[in-house]
Wavefront OBJ file of the C-alpha trace (Angstrom):
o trace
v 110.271 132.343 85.608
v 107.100 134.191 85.657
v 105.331 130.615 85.288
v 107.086 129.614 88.264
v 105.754 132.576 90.201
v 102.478 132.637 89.164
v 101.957 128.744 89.943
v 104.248 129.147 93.509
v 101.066 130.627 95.235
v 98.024 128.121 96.091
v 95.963 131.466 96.676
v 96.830 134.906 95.493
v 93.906 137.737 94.186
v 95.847 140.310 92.101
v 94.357 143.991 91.187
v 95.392 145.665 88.660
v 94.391 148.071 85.334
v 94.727 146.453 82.172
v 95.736 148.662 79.271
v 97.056 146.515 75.876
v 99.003 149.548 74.120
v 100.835 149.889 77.755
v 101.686 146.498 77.626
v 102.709 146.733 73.826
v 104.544 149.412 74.442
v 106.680 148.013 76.851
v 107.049 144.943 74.607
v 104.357 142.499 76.222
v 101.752 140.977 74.106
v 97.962 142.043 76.278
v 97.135 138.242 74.754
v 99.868 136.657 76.163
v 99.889 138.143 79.022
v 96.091 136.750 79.872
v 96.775 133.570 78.256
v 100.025 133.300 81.109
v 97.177 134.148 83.940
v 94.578 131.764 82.675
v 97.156 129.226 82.151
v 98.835 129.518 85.980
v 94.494 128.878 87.352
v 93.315 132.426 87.837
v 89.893 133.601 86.544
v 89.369 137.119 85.329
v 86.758 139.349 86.685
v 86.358 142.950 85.118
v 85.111 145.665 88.002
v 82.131 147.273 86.889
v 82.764 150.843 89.301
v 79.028 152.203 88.616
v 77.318 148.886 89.972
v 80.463 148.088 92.739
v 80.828 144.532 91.583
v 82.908 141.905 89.796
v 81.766 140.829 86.451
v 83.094 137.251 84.579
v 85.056 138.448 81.711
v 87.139 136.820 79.024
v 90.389 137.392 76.602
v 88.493 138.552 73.701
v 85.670 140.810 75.529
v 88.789 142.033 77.141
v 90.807 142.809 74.116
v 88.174 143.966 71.818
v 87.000 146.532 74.241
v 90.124 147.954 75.258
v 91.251 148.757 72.054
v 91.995 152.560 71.471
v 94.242 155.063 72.621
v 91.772 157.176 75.012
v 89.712 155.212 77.735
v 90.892 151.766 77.877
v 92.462 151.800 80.957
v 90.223 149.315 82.776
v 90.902 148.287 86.141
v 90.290 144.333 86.394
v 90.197 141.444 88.819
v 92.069 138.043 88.787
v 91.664 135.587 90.866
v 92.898 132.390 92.065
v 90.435 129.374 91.888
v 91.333 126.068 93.818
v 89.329 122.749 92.518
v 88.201 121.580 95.853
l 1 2 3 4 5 6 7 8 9 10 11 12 13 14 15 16 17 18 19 20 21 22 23 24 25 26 27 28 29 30 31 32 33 34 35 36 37 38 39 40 41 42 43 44 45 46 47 48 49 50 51 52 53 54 55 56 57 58 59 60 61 62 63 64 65 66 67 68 69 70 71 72 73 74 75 76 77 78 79 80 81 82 83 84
C-alpha cells in the first residue's frame, strides 16, 4: 500500500524531520523507511538551516548522524526526480 502511494504521484516534494528512535518507537525501521523512499524515485536532501540550503545526503550519513537520544531531530528534504 504505501508502495502504491508513493509511486501514484509523477511529482511530489515531501518535508519532513527525520528522527530513527521516533520511528523505532512506533515500530518502523529509519532504514526501511529510506530504503521505501529511494526505492519509489525520490532523492534525499538534508536542510542545512545555518547556510539556508539543501545538501545531497544518503542512508548511512543519515543514520549514523542521527543516532542518540538528544539532537537528532533533523528536518530533511525528499524529492521526486523524473528521468527526462
Amino acid at each position: 500500500m504505501r508502495k502504491i502511494l508513493l509511486s501514484m504521484y509523477k511529482k511530489c516534494k515531501i518535508v519532513t524531520e527525520f528522527w530513527p528512535i521516533g520511528l523505532k518507537r512506533s515500530g518502523i525501521d529509519a532504514e526501511e523507511y529510506l530504503k521505501l523512499l529511494i526505492e519509489s524515485g525520490f532523492k534525499l536532501y538534508e536542510v542545512n538551516e545555518e547556510d539556508k540550503k539543501l545538501e545531497p545526503v544518503n542512508i548511512r550519513k543519515l543514520l549514523e548522524t542521527y543516532t542518540s537520544e538528544k539532537g537528532i531531530i533533523q528536518t530533511y528534504y525528499v524529492k521526486w526526480r523524473l528521468a527526462p
